[in-house]
C-alpha positions as CSV (number, residue, x, y, z in Angstrom):
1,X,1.7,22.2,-44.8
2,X,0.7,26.1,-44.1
3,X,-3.0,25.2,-44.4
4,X,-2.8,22.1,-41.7
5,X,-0.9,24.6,-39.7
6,X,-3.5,27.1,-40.2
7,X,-6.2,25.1,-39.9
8,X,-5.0,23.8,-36.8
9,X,-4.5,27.3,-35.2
10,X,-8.0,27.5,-35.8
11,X,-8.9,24.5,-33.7
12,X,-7.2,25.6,-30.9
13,X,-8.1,29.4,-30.8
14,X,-11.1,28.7,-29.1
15,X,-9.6,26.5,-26.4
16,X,-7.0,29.5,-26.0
17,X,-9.6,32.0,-25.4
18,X,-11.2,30.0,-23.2
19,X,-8.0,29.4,-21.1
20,X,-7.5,33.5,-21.4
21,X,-11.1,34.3,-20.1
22,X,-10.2,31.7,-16.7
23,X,-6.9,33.3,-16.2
24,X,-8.2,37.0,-16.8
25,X,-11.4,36.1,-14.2
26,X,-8.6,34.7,-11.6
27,X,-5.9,36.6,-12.3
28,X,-7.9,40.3,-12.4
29,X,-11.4,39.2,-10.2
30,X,-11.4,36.6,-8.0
31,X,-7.6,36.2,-6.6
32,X,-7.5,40.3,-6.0
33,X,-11.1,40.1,-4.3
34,X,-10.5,37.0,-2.0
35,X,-6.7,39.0,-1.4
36,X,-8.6,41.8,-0.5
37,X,-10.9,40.1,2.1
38,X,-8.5,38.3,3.5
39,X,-6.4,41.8,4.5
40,X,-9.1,43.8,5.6
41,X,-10.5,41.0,7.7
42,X,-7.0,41.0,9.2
43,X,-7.4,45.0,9.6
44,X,-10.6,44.3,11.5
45,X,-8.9,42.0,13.6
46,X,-6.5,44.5,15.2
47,X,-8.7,47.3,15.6
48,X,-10.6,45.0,17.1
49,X,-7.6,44.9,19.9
50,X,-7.5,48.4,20.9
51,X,-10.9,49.8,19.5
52,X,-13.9,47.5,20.7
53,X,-16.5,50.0,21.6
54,X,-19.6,49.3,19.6
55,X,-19.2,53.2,18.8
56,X,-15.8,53.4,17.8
57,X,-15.7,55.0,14.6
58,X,-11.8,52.7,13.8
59,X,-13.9,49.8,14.5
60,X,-17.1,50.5,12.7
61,X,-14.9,51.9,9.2
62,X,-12.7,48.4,9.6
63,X,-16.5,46.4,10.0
64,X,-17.3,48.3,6.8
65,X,-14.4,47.8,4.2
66,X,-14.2,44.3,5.5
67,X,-18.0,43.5,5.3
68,X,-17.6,45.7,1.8
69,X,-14.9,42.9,1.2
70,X,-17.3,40.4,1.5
71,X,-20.1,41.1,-0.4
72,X,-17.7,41.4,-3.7
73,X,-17.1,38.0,-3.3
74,X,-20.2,36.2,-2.1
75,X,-21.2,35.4,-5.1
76,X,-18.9,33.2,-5.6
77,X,-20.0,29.9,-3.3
78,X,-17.9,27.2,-4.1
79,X,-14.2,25.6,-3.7
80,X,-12.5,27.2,-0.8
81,X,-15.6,29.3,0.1
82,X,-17.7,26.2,0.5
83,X,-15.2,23.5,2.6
84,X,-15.9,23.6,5.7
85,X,-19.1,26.1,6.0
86,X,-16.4,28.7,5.7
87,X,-19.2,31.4,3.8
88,X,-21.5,30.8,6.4
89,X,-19.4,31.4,9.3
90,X,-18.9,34.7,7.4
91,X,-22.3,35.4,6.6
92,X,-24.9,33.7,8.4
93,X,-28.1,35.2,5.9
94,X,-30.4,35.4,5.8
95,X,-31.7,34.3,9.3
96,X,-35.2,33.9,9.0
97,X,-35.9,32.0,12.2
98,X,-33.7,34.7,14.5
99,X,-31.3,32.7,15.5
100,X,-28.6,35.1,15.4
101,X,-29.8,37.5,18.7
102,X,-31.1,35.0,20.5
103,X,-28.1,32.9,20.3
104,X,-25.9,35.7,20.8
105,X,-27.9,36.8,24.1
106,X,-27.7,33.2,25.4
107,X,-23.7,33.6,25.0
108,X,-23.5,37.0,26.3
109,X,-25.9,35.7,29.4
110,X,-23.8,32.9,30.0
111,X,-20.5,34.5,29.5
112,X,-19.6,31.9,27.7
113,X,-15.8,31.1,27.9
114,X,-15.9,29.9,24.5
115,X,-14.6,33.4,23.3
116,X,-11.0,32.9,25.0
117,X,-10.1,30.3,22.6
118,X,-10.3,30.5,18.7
119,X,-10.5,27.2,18.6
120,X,-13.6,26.9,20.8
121,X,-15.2,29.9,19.3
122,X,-14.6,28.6,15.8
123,X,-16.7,25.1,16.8
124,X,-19.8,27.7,18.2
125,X,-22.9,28.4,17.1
126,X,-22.9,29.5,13.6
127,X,-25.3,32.3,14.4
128,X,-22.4,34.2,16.7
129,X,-19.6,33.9,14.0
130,X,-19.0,36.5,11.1
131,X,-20.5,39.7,9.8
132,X,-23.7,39.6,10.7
133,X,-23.8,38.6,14.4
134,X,-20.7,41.3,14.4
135,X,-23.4,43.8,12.8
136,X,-25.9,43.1,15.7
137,X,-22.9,43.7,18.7
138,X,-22.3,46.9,16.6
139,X,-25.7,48.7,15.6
140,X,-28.4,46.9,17.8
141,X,-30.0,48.4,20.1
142,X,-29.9,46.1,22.7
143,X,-27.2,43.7,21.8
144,X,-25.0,46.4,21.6
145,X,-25.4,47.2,24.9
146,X,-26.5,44.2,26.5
147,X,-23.1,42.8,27.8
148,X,-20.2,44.2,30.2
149,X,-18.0,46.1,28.4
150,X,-14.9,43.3,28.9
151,X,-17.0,40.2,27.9
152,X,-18.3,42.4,25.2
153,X,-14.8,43.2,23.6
154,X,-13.9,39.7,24.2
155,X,-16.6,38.5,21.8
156,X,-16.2,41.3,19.4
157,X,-12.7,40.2,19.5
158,X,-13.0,36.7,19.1
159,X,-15.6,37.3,16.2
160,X,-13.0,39.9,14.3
161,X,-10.3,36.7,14.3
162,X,-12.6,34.3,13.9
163,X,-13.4,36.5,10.3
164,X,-10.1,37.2,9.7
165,X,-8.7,33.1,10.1
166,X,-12.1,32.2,7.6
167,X,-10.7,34.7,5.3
168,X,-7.2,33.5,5.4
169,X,-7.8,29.6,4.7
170,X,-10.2,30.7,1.6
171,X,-7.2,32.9,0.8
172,X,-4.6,30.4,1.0
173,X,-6.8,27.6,-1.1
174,X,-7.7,29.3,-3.7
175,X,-3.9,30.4,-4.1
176,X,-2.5,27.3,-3.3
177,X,-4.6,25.1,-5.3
178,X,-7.7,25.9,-6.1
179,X,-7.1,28.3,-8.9
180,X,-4.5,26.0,-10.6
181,X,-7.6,23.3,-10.5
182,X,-9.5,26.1,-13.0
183,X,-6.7,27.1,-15.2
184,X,-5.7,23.3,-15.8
185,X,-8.8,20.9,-15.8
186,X,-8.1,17.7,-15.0
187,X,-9.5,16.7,-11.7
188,X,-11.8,18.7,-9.7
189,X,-13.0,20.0,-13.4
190,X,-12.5,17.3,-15.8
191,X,-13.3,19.7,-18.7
192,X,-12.9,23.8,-19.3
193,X,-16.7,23.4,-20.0
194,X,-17.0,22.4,-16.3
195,X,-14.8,25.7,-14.9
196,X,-17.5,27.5,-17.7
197,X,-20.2,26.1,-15.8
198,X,-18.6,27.1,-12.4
199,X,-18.4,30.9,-13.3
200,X,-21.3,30.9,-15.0
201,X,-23.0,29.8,-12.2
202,X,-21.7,32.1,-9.9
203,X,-23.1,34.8,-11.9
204,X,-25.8,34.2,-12.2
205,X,-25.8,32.8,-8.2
206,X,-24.6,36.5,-7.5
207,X,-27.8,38.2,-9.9
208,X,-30.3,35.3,-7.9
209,X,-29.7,36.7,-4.3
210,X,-29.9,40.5,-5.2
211,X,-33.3,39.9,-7.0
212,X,-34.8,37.4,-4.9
213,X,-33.0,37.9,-1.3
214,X,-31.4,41.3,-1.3
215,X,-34.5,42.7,-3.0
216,X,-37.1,40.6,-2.8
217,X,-37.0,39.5,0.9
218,X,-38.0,43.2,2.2
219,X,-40.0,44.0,-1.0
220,X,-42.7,41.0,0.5
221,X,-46.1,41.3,-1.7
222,X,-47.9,44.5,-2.3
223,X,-49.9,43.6,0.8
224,X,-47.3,42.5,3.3
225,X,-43.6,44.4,2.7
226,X,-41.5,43.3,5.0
227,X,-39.1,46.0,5.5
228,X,-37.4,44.5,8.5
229,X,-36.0,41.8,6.8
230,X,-33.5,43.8,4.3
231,X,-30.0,42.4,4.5
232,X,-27.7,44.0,7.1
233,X,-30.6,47.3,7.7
234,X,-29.1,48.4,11.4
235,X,-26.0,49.6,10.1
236,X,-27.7,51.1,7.0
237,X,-25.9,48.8,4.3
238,X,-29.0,47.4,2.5
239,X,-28.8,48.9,-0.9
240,X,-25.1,49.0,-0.3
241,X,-25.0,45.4,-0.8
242,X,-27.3,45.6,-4.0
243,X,-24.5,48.2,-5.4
244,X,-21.5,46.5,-4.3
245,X,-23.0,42.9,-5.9
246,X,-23.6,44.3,-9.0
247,X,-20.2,46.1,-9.4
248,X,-18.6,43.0,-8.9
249,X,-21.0,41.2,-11.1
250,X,-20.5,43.4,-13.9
251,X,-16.9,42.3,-15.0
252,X,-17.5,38.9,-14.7
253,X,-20.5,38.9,-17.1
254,X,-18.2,41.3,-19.4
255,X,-15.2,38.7,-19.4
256,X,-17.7,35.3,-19.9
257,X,-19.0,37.1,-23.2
258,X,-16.0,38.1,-24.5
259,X,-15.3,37.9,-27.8
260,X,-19.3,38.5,-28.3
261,X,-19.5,42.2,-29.2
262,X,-23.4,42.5,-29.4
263,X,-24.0,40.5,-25.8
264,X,-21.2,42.5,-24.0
265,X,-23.2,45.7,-24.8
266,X,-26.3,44.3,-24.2
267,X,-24.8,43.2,-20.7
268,X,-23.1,46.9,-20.2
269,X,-26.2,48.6,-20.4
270,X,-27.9,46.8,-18.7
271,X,-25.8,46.8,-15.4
272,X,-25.3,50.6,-16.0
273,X,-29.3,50.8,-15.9
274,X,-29.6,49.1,-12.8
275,X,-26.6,50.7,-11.2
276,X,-27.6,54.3,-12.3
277,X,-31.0,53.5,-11.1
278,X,-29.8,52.3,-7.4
279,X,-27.5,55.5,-7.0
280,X,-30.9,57.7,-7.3
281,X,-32.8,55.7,-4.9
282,X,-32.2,57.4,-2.0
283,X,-33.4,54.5,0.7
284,X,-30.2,53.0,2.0
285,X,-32.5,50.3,4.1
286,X,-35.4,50.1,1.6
287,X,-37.7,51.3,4.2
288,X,-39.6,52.9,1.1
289,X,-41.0,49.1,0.1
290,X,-44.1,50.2,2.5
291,X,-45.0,53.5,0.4
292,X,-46.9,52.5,-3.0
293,X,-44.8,55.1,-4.6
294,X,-41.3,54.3,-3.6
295,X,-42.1,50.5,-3.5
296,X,-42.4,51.0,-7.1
297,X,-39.0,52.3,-7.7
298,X,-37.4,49.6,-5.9
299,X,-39.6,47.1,-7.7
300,X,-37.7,48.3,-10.7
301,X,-34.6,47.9,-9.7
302,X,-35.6,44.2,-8.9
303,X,-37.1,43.8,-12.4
304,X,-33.8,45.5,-14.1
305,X,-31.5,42.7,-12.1
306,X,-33.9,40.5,-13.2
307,X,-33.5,41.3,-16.9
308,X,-29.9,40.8,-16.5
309,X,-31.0,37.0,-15.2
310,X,-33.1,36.5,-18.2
311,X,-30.0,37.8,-20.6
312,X,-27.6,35.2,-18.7
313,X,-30.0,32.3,-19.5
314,X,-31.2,33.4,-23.0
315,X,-27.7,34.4,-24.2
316,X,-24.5,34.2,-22.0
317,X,-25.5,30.4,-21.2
318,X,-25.6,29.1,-24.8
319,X,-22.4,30.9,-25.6
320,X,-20.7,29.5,-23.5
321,X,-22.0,26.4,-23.6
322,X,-23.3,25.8,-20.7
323,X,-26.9,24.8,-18.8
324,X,-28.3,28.4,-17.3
325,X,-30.7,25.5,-15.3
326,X,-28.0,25.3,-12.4
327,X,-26.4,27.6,-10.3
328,X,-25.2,27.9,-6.7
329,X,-27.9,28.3,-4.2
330,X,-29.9,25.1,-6.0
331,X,-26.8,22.5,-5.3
332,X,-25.9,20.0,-7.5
């Protein structure tokens, strides 16, 4: 009788941990992170009210722990964060055609009345809603001081709630539902493979945009940089983001290899290279990917995010697993 008991402590030790590394990821990553979003959007909001100024130093340290706030979790693109376009009404990026000035100087032309009502605004263009069309009323040159200073705080306004409502209903479904759907597979996720898959593909979702967007959109080729087109560069947050991504990165990969000594320190090391190695590059906007000699650090940044990708799919996958094929950005 002890060794069927044993035995089947055995069998079900795995399924335990498994159910521990979903409620540690929710419980100590994901919940905190969207709770956090979701207040200093709200904080954004109200400064908005009495600080709207594209100078204001309240307003531009609210647009930075909320946009800060953000980035943590925009790696993870899917459930709450997905329904109703609600991560690209936050973060409309990249926007490789322009739409979000030119759309924004049609509504500030116009005067467009759609900024009295949040639930006009909210059905707008999504090239004036979220962080980045906020970023252009705060730190471009011309947008910032393109409208009248009223209709100006009345967008800037209506763009803070608009943020701050997105946050909210993420918030709410993830707390309300969403995260009992991942502790207790069943329906969204038939399996606690599936919720593997989901995480896992968040991560490696998250690695994808810092190597290839956050990084690779300015770096260009050799012969054409593109410096102009690194994520949120007026208001000086470009490597910011690369920092911020992988911090929140980190402790995800550390808690999907648990119980894999070897591939935790493998994964450890190699975020500490790539963070250590972004705190000495000095170039907040990557304006350095035009100089042969700076280019190259920044290339190595890209190529030590990289190696973290190629650890994800050679290692972490299997061991948890699950197909490395997949992951956010290429749908299902």
């Amino acid at each position: 009788m002890r060794s069927i008991t044993f035995a089947l402590l055995l069998t079900l030790s795995p399924l335990a941990a498994q159910a521990d590394m979903v409620d540690d990821i929710l419980d100590q990553q994901i919940l905190p992170a969207m709770t956090t979003l979701a207040v200093s959007s709200h904080s954004l909001s109200q400064v908005a009210q009495t600080h709207c100024q594209a100078d204001a130093p309240e307003l531009r340290a609210a647009y930075t722990q909320a946009f800060d706030a953000w980035v943590a979790v925009s790696h993870l693109r899917f459930g709450p964060s997905e329904t109703d376009n609600r991560a690209f009404a936050l973060a409309f990026w990249p926007d490789s055609r322009g739409k979000i000035p030119k759309t924004l100087s049609a509504m500030i032309q116009h005067q467009d009345p759609a900024v009295a009502s949040p639930t006009d605004f909210a059905t707008s263009s999504i090239a004036v809603r979220g962080f980045y069309a906020m970023e252009f009323l705060l730190y471009d040159a011309k947008l910032s001081q393109f409208a009248p200073t009223a209709y100006h705080c009345q967008l800037l306004r209506a763009i803070t709630a608009d943020i701050a409502t997105t946050s909210q209903l993420i918030l709410q479904d993830w707390q309300s539902s969403y995260a009992a759907q991942m502790r207790h597979p069943g329906d969204r996720y038939h399996t606690s493979a599936e919720v593997r898959q989901e995480l896992f593909k968040a991560l490696n979702t998250g690695l994808q945009i810092t190597a290839d967007m956050r990084l690779g959109r300015p770096l260009g080729t050799f012969d054409h940089p593109r410096p102009n087109r690194a994520e949120a560069r007026r208001s000086g947050r470009s490597l910011r983001h690369v920092q911020l991504s992988l911090q929140a990165l980190e402790p995800l990969a550390l808690v999907l290899a648990d119980g894999n000594a070897d591939l935790q320190k493998e994964l450890r090391d190699g975020f500490a290279k790539a963070r250590n190695h972004a705190a000495l590059l000095d170039d907040p906007v990557f304006a350095g990917v035009s100089d042969p000699n700076a280019r190259f650090r920044i290339e190595a940044l890209q190529q030590q995010v990289n190696d973290l990708r190629a650890i994800a799919d050679a290692d972490l996958g299997p061991a948890l697993g699950v197909d490395p094929g997949f992951n956010s950005l290429d749908g299902d």
